[in-house]
N, C-alpha and C positions, 0 to 999 in steps of 0.2 A: 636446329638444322641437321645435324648430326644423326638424330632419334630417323628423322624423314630420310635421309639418307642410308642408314642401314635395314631400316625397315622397305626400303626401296627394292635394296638387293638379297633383303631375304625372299621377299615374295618374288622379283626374278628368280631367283635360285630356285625356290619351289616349283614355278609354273615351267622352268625349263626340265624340271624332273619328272613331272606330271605330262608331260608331252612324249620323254622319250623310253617312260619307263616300260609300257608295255610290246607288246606286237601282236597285231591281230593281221587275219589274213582277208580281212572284210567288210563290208560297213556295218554288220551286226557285230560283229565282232569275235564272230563264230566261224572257225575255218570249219568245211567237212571232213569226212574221214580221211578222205585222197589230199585234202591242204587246197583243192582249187578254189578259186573266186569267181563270186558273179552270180552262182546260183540263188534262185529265191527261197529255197529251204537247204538249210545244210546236212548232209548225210552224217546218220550218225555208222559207227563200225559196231564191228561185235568180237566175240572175244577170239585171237585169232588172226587179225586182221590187224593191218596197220592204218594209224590216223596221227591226221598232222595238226601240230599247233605251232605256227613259232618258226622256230630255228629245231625243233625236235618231232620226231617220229615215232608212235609211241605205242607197240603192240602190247596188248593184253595178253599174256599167256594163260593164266590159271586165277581161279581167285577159289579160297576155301575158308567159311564162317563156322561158327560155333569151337572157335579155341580156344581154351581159358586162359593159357597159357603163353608167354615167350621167352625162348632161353631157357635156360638148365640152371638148376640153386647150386647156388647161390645168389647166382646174376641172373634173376629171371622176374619177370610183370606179370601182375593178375590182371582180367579184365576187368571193367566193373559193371559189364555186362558179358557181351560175347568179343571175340577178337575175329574181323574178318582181314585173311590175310589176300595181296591181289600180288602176283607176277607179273612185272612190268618191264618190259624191255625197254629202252630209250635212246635213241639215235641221233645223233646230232647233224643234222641237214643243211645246216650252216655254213658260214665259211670263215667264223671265228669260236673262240671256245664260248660256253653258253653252259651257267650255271643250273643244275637241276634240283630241287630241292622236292620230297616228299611231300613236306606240308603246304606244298601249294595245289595239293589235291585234293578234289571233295568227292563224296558219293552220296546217293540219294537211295531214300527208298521209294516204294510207287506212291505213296503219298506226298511225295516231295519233300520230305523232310532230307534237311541238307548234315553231312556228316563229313566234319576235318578228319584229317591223318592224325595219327596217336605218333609222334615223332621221335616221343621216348620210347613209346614198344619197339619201332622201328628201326632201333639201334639194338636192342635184343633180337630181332629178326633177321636180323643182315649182320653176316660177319667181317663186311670189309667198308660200313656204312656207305654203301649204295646207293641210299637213298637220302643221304644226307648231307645236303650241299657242298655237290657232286659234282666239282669242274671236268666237263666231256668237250674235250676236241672233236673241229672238224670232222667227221667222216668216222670217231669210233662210238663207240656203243657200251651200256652196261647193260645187266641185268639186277634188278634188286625187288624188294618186298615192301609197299606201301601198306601199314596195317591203320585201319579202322576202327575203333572200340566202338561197338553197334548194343544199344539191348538186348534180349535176347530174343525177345519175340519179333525183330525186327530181319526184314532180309531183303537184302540190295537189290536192283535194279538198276543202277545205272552208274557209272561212272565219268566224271568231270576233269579230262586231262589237261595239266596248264604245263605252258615253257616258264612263265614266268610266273610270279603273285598278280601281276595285272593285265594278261594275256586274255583275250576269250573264251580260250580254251576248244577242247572238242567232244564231243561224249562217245561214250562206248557199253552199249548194253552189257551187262553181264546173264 
């Protein structure tokens, strides 16, 4: 009785995390760039522009590949291909704080190949870890350095912004 009991409320537990974990702004689950609902294709942004995911708004400023490098030696990452580093602003549109985390970003190339955040380069990148779960208040903003370790014959095309690890996210050409 016991066993069926805890295992009762473990899977409550889980299903109620599983409900409130993400935020999306649609039934795809894809906000567009502006954050509206409703549309049958969602807009993607470009670099430049702001797009919403979430509780965050999230301008791409810059993004620049073929780095081999992060950090100065002693305290510095090889890549084990190329290192593409992105500027990203992040704004918090919400009306409580909202954790931002680096490695809940992906980028793709035109082949679709999907590519995570390099999270440890990303601390060599950023001097005041930026981009490393990043509690942002209401209404303020950071700036930090999302980096990717890409091959080298490889080159981006799109980027996959989330507020959270289970968000929809938004895209943003590069």
């Amino acid at each position: 009785m016991r066993k069926i009991a805890t295992l009762a409320l473990l899977a409550t537990g889980l299903i109620a995390l599983g409900c409130g974990a993400g935020s999306t702004d649609d039934a795809t689950g894809k906000a567009d760039a502006g954050g509206a609902k409703g549309d049958d294709k969602p807009k993607t942004a470009k670099v430049g522009e702001p797009a919403r995911d979430g509780k965050f708004e999230f301008t791409v400023k810059s993004s620049k590949c073929g780095v081999a490098k992060v950090g100065s030696a002693p305290l510095d990452q090889k890549a084990q291909g190329q290192f593409c580093l992105v500027t990203i602003n992040v704004k918090n549109i919400g009306k409580e704080a909202q954790m931002f985390d680096g490695s809940s970003q992906k980028a793709y190339a035109a082949d679709g190949t999907e590519y995570s955040a390099d999270s440890g380069a990303a601390i060599y990148a950023n001097k005041n870890a930026e981009t490393f779960l990043n509690d942002i208040n209401p209404g303020n903003q950071v700036t930090g350095v999302v980096v990717f370790d890409i091959p080298k014959n490889v080159k981006l095309t799109k980027l996959e912004l989330h507020d959270s690890p289970f968000s929809g996210g938004v895209d943003v050409t590069l």
